[in-house]
Structures are given as C-alpha cells and as structure tokens.
C-alpha angles and dihedrals in degrees: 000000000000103000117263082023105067091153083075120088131193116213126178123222123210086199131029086228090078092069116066107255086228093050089050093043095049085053091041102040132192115292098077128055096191094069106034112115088252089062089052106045088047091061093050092036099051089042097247095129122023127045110058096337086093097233102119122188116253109163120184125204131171121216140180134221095284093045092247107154102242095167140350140169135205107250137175137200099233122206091178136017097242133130081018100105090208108090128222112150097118091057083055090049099050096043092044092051092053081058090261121142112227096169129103092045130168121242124192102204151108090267109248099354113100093202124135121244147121108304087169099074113193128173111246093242094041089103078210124132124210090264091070083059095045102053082041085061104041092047086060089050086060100044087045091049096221124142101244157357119221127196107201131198081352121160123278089240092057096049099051085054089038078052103041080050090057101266124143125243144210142175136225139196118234125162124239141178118223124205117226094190091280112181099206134347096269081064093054086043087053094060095054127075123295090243089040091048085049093049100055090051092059099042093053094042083053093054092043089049089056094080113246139131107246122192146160118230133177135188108324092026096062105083127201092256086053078057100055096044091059095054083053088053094043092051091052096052083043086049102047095029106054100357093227134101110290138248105251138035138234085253093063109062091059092051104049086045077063108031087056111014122187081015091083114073116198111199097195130176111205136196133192080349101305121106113242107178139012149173122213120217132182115207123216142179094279107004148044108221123204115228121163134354130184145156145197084202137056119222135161112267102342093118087058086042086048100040113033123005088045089046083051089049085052102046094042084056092052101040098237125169092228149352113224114218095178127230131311129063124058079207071087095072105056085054094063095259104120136188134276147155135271132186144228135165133196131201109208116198101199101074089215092056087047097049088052107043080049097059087043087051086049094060091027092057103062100031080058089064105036083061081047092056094046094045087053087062092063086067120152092212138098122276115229099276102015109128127208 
C-alpha cells in the first residue's frame, strides 16, 4: 500500500479526533483554513456531519512503518450528493436506473464549503507525492465495495497527478479578486472603467446611505448574539434559496469563531444596535474566502457592501493576493471578481460508468472553458489604451 512502498498503510477514521490535531495539521498546513484539523473537529463537534446528515467520517491517513502520519485527507461516506457544489446527481441516476448502486460514495472535501484548496494533504518531509494518496483511496473504494471516490475543489496540481494516475477529471467555474498591490480601494477603483468605477460608487454610497452600522469583526469581536444572528440569517438565504434544512446547525457558528479565532472575519450591518445582516469570511495565508451571507432586511446594495467591496477593503489592508467569493452569479464580475477554474477528479469503480461520465468530461471540459472565456469578456476593467 501503494504499490513499490509496502511499509505504507491506509487507515480510515470515523472522527477527525482520532488523529492528533499536530500530526493533520503538519500534513495540512497553514494556508488554508477548510482543511485544517479545528474546522474539522467543529463540523463533527457541532453535528453538523455525521449522525443522519449523511456525511460519514472517513478519514484517511498514510502512514509508514513507524506510524508516523505522512498524508492524510478529509473524506466522507456519502448516502446522497448534496452540500458538495459539484454535481453529480445525473451520474447517480444513470447508474441507479442500469441497476447499479452509487450510493454510499466516498468524497474527499471540506463538507458544504466550495473553496479550493489541498485535499491531498501530505506532510512536507513525506517525500510522497499525491499519487501515493490516490492509489491508497481507490484501493479502499474497492475493499469497501462502493461505486466511487470524488476529490472535490481540489489543486491543480492535484488534479494533473490525480489525472496522470487515471483519474478523471473536470473543471469548474468560481469568481476571485486579484490584487494587483492596491494601496487602497480608490486604486482598485482607478484600474476599472470610467461607468463601472462609477457604479460601484454608487452602489456603495447607496448601502452607506441606508442607515446601518457596518463593521468588520474577527475572532474576539464577534459575540455570541453576532452568532446567533447569523444562524437567523443563514437559515433566511437556506429558506428562500433551495427551500430545504440547512447545512449547518446553530451549534456550529460558536464553535468555528473558537476553534480559529481571528481567522473568522464577520462582515455585519446593524441597525438600532442588532445585527440584521452579515457575511462570514475565513481568512487564510493568501486568500479571504467568502463563505455565507444572509439578511433579515433588504437594502440596496448592502449584500454586495457586505460581500464583496468590504472583502476588497480587507484584503487591500492586508495585503492579501486575492478574496474568494465562490461560484454562481456573473453580478460578481462587474464587480471585478472574474472567472476562473476549479478542479475536481473522480475515480469510478464500474468500468461502463467510467467509460460514460468520461465521454460526458471530454465534451464538458472545453465547453467549460469556452463559457470562461466569454465570461472574461464581461471584465470591469480597463482595456490596454482605454483611457478614464
């Protein structure tokens, strides 16, 4: 396991606790708050996976002779294909109505948060590359007998070895701000069209004008009765979006602001002293990534405030390369979040499923980036020459 290295073992956790926090987080490191051992832990802590949400712990961690963690990956048996943002329902159904079984499946993923990051996770020294993980994964497909393994919003660099190891792969579209060493947000303003530039003014003068408190908090700042304003919110944008329960719990938000601190950014509009809307944000090494955003008012412009042109004020401060604002919502361009690819890749155990959902990635593929292309076009900001 894998094969050439059989002093390397795969075992398979049904709760991130069983795995020291020190030993995950050497493997995870720093850059990216989805997949660090406290994230984790708060999701299975707070209920939010396990029990009946059908997201099952499956931990996987590589070790070698010694039992020393080399790599490991936060997995899920999976009895359904929700809160994973790459869909895959019509593979179920077609494979379901052949007389096939899809369910349970195995995904590799930070549970309900479509951010890119390593899903691979392998310790610095290991010497190991992601295709030691991979064969790891796709053994335990086969002992377990389920249809499939899924690695989802995974790197690029993961899913070119997931691919060289016969893996197949599929693209995405998500929107991102890049920082291009603004000093301020006039500056960003600056490098955008003379009507856009206008626009966003506007749009931010609008929200201001509404009469609400707006603030950024982190870690400390944000209160248990921020907390629980925020579930309220949640549970509005769940309600009136998809109509169904939500993700995650009450029990959760408390215990993520804990478990990581000034890591969490709380973007919150206020008014007579409540909070009435917000917008959760996790802050990484490189990157602010936009989470959830909700409301009990309705105000013009304050989810774009809140969202995104606060988001850009953070990350300019910080000097951060880029804010993250997810998929979904091409509203998101103009205001200078363009498009870009993510990555996922998907081992299929019956070789006539395979066979089908590859043919189906051949023709998805390009026609993913021909929609990227012609989403780049809608750009905000100034052509070469244009002047304004």
């Amino acid at each position: 396991m894998p094969d050439g290295a059989p002093e390397l073992s795969l075992t398979l956790h049904r709760a991130i606790g069983e795995i020291p926090a020190a030993a995950w987080d050497a493997c995870a490191g720093g850059g990216n708050p989805f997949v660090c051992h406290a994230f984790l832990a708060a999701l299975e802590a707070s209920g939010s996976v396990g029990g009946r949400s059908g997201w099952l712990p499956q931990h996987a961690a590589l070790r070698d002779a010694g039992g020393r963690l080399l790599a490991c990956a936060p997995m899920y048996a999976k009895s359904h294909s929700y809160g994973e943002y790459v869909f895959d329902h019509g593979w179920a159904d077609a494979y379901e109505r052949a007389g096939g079984r899809y369910y349970p499946k195995l995904q590799v993923a930070a549970p309900f948060s479509p951010v890119p990051g390593p899903r691979l996770l392998l310790h610095p020294e290991s010497g190991l590359g992601p295709e030691a993980m991979a064969q790891g994964l796709a053994q335990a497909c086969g002992q377990l007998d389920l249809s499939s393994v899924h690695v989802t919003f995974c790197t690029a660099a993961e899913w070119e070895a997931l691919g060289r190891a016969g893996w197949l792969q599929r693209i995405g579209t998500q929107f991102h701000w890049t920082n291009q060493g603004y000093g301020s947000f006039d500056d960003f303003l600056a490098a955008l069209s003379s009507r856009k530039r206008k626009q966003i003014r506007r749009e931010r003068r609008d929200a201001e004008a509404s009469g609400f408190v707006l603030k950024t908090l982190r870690g400390h700042e944000i209160t248990p009765k921020h907390w629980a304003a925020f579930h309220r919110f949640y549970m509005a944008t769940t309600d009136k979006k998809w109509g169904r329960s939500a993700y995650l719990n009450a029990r959760f938000w408390p215990l993520l602001g804990e478990a990581l601190g000034d890591r969490v950014v709380l973007m919150v509009a206020e008014q007579d002293g409540e909070p009435v809307a917000g917008a959760l944000n996790l802050l990484g090494e490189e990157a602010l990534y936009g989470r959830n955003w909700g409301a009990v008012v309705d105000a013009p412009f304050l989810h774009f405030e809140l969202c995104y042109y606060r988001a850009i004020d953070f990350a300019i401060e910080l000097r951060l390369p880029r804010v993250e604002a997810g998929a979904q919502g091409e509203h998101k361009i103009q205001r200078g979040y363009l498009p870009v690819p993510t990555y996922s890749a998907h081992w299929i155990a019956h070789a006539g499923l395979r066979r089908a959902i590859a043919d189906f990635l051949d023709r998805e593929r390009p026609a993913m980036l021909r929609e990227m292309e012609a989403l780049a076009t809608l750009s905000p900001f100034k052509r070469d020459g244009e002047e304004g």
